[in-house]
N, C-alpha and C positions, 0 to 999 in steps of 0.2 A: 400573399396567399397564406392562408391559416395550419396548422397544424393539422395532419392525420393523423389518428391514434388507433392502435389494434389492443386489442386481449393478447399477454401473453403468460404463459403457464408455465412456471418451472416448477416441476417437483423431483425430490430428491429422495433416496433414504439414508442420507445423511444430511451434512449442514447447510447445505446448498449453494455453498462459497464456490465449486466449481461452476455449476449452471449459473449462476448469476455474474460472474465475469466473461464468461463466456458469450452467456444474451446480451450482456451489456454493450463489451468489445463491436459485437455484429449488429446491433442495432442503431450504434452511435454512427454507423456509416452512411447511414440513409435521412439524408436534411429534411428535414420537413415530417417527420414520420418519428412518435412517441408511442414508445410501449406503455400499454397499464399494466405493471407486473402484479402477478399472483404468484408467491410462493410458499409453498407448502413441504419445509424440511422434516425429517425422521420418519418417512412414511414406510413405515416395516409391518404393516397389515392390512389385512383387506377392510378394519373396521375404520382407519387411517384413511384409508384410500377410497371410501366411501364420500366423505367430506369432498375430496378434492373433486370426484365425476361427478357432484352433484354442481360444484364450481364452474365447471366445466362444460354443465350441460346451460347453467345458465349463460355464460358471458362465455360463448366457444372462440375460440384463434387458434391460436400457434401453441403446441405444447411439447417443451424441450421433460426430457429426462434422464435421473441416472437413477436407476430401479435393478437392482443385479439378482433379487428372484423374479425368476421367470413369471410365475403366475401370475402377481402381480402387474409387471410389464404388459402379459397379453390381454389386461382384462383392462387395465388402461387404453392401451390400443383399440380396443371396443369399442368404447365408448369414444375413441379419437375419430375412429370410421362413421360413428352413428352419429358424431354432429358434425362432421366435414372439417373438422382440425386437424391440418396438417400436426404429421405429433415428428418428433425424431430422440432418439436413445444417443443423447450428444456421445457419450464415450465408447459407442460399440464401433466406428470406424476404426479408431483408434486401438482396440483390444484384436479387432482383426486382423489387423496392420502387423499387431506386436505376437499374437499368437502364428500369422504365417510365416513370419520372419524365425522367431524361436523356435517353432514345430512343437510348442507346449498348449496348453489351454489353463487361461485363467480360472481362478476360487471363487466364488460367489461371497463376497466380505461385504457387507456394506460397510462404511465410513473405514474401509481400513487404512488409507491416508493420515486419519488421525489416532489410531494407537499408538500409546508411550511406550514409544523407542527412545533411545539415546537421541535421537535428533531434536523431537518433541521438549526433551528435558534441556538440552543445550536453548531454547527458542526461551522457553520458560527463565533459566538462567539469563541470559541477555537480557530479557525485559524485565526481569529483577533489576540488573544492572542500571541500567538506562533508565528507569523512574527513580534510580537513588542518585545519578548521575546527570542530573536534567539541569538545567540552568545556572552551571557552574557550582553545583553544590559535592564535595566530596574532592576538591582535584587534586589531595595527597595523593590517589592512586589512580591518575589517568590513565599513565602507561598501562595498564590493567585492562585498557578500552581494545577493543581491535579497531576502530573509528572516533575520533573527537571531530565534532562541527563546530566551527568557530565562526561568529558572525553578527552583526550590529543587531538591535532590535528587533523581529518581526523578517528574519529572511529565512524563516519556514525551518526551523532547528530542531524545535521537540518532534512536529510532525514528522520528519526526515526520518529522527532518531528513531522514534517508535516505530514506523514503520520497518526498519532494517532491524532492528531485534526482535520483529515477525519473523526476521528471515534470518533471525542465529546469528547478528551479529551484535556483540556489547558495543554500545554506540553513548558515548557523553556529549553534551553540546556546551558549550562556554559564550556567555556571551559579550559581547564588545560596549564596555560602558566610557563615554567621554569621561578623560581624566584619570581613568581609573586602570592599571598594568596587568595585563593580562597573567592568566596564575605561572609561574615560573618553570614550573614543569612541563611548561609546553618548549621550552627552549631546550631540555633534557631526551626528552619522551620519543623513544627510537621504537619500542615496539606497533604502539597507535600509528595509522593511519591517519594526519592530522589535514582536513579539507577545509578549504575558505567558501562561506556561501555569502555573496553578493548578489545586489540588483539596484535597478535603477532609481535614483531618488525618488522621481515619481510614485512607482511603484510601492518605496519602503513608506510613503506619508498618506497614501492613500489608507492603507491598511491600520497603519498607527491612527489616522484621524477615527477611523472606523472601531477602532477601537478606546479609544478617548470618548464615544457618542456612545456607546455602548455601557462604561461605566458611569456616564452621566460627569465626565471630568471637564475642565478646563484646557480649551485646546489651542491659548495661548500661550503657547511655552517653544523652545528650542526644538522640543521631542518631534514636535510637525513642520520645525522650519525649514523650507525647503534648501536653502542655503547649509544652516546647520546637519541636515540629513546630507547633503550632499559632500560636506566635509568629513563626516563620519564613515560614510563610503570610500571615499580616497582614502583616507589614514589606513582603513582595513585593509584595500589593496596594498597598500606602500608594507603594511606586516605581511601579509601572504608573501609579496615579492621577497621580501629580506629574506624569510627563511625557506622560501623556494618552496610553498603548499602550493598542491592544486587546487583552483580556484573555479568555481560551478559558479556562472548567473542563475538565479533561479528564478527573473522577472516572469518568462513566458515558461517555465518548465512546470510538470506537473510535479507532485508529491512521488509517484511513482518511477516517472523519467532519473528524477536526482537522484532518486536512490539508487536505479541502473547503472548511472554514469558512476557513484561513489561505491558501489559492487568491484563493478569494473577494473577500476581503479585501486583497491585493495587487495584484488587477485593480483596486480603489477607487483605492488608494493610488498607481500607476503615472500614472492618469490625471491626479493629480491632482497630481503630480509633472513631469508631463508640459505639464501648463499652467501649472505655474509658469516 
């Protein structure tokens, strides 16, 4: 059976990272059934918001929103009733929830999620970090990481890395080359969180080949031998074991899962750090 597809509309006025994780999340639930997304971020007028109802009146579906003037909202809403799209204001359960729970009522802010606060610049700092920090480049001052990823070839390090210095934390990745001793400061380094990412040989020569076809290289070499790949696997576990890192497969895990799991795992290790 072939795939369904709907129109789906998110508009935001702001950058629309929350509606589009959100639609994403709900929509990946339903096999067989693919959203066409239309998004349309910073809609802060009605000359803005002109664009989007005319979007909308042509190819009408489902229309998610985060729109925090009102007027706006109800003049969206119009035009949700006059073409039969279902519409919903994803975060006003959510504000209801937290206004009847508080007895306050929320400010009309668009994007205020993203004002430079101290968190904002702590986020910016990490990912300074971590692009200077990327591929074993810099590891006089590891310990300076709150996370090091250590890992053979292609078991998903920069991705991981950058992803979590999204989320404020300074993350270096090292990686595992035959022959070659890993930087010495990993043997020292008490303040970093030091995690081993492994996966399956398969897994690591699929990627690697795909990536060999990709530069137009030679894919005769050890680098895709399944043997050699799978020796380079063991030794990496046999270091994790020695110095007792925790150690994430990351064959079947996403980019997002591994960073939850190495989140997780650096709240342990903080506390525990923290009492010594």
């Amino acid at each position: 059976m072939g795939r369904s597809y709907f129109h789906l509309h998110l508009v935001s006025d702001s950058t629309g990272e929350t509606l589009i994780t959100v639609a994403r999340a709900a929509v990946a639930q339903y096999e067989g059934i693919a959203a066409i997304e239309h998004v349309y971020p910073l809609v802060r007028s009605h000359t803005q918001l002109a664009r989007v109802l005319s979007e909308i009146e042509n190819a009408p579906g489902i229309v998610l929103y985060t729109l925090v003037e009102q007027d706006l909202a109800e003049r969206l809403e119009e035009v949700c009733r006059a073409t039969s799209s279902p519409h919903l204001s994803v975060l006003a359960p959510v504000h209801q929830l937290l206004s009847s729970y508080l007895g306050a009522h929320s400010t009309a802010r668009p994007g205020a999620q993203h004002m430079l606060n101290a968190e904002y610049f702590k986020r910016i700092d990490a990912m300074n970090f971590t692009l200077l920090h990327d591929d074993g480049h810099l590891p006089q001052d590891l310990d300076e990481a709150d996370v090091i990823l250590v890992g053979v070839s292609r078991t998903s390090k920069t991705p991981t890395a950058i992803y979590l210095a999204n989320r404020g934390m300074r993350t270096a990745n090292i990686p595992l080359v035959p022959g070659v001793p890993p930087p010495s400061i990993l043997e020292t380094a008490r303040k970093a969180l030091i995690v081993g990412l492994v996966a399956t040989p398969e897994r690591i020569v699929q990627i690697r080949q795909n990536r060999l076809l990709s530069l137009k290289a030679d894919d005769d070499t050890a680098y895709v031998n399944r043997d050699a790949v799978a020796e380079e696997i063991a030794a990496s576990r046999r270091l994790f074991a020695r110095h007792n890192w925790p150690m994430i497969d990351v064959t079947r895990r996403s980019i997002e899962e591994t960073a939850a799991a190495i989140i997780e795992l650096h709240r342990d290790h903080r506390l525990r750090f923290i009492a010594e």
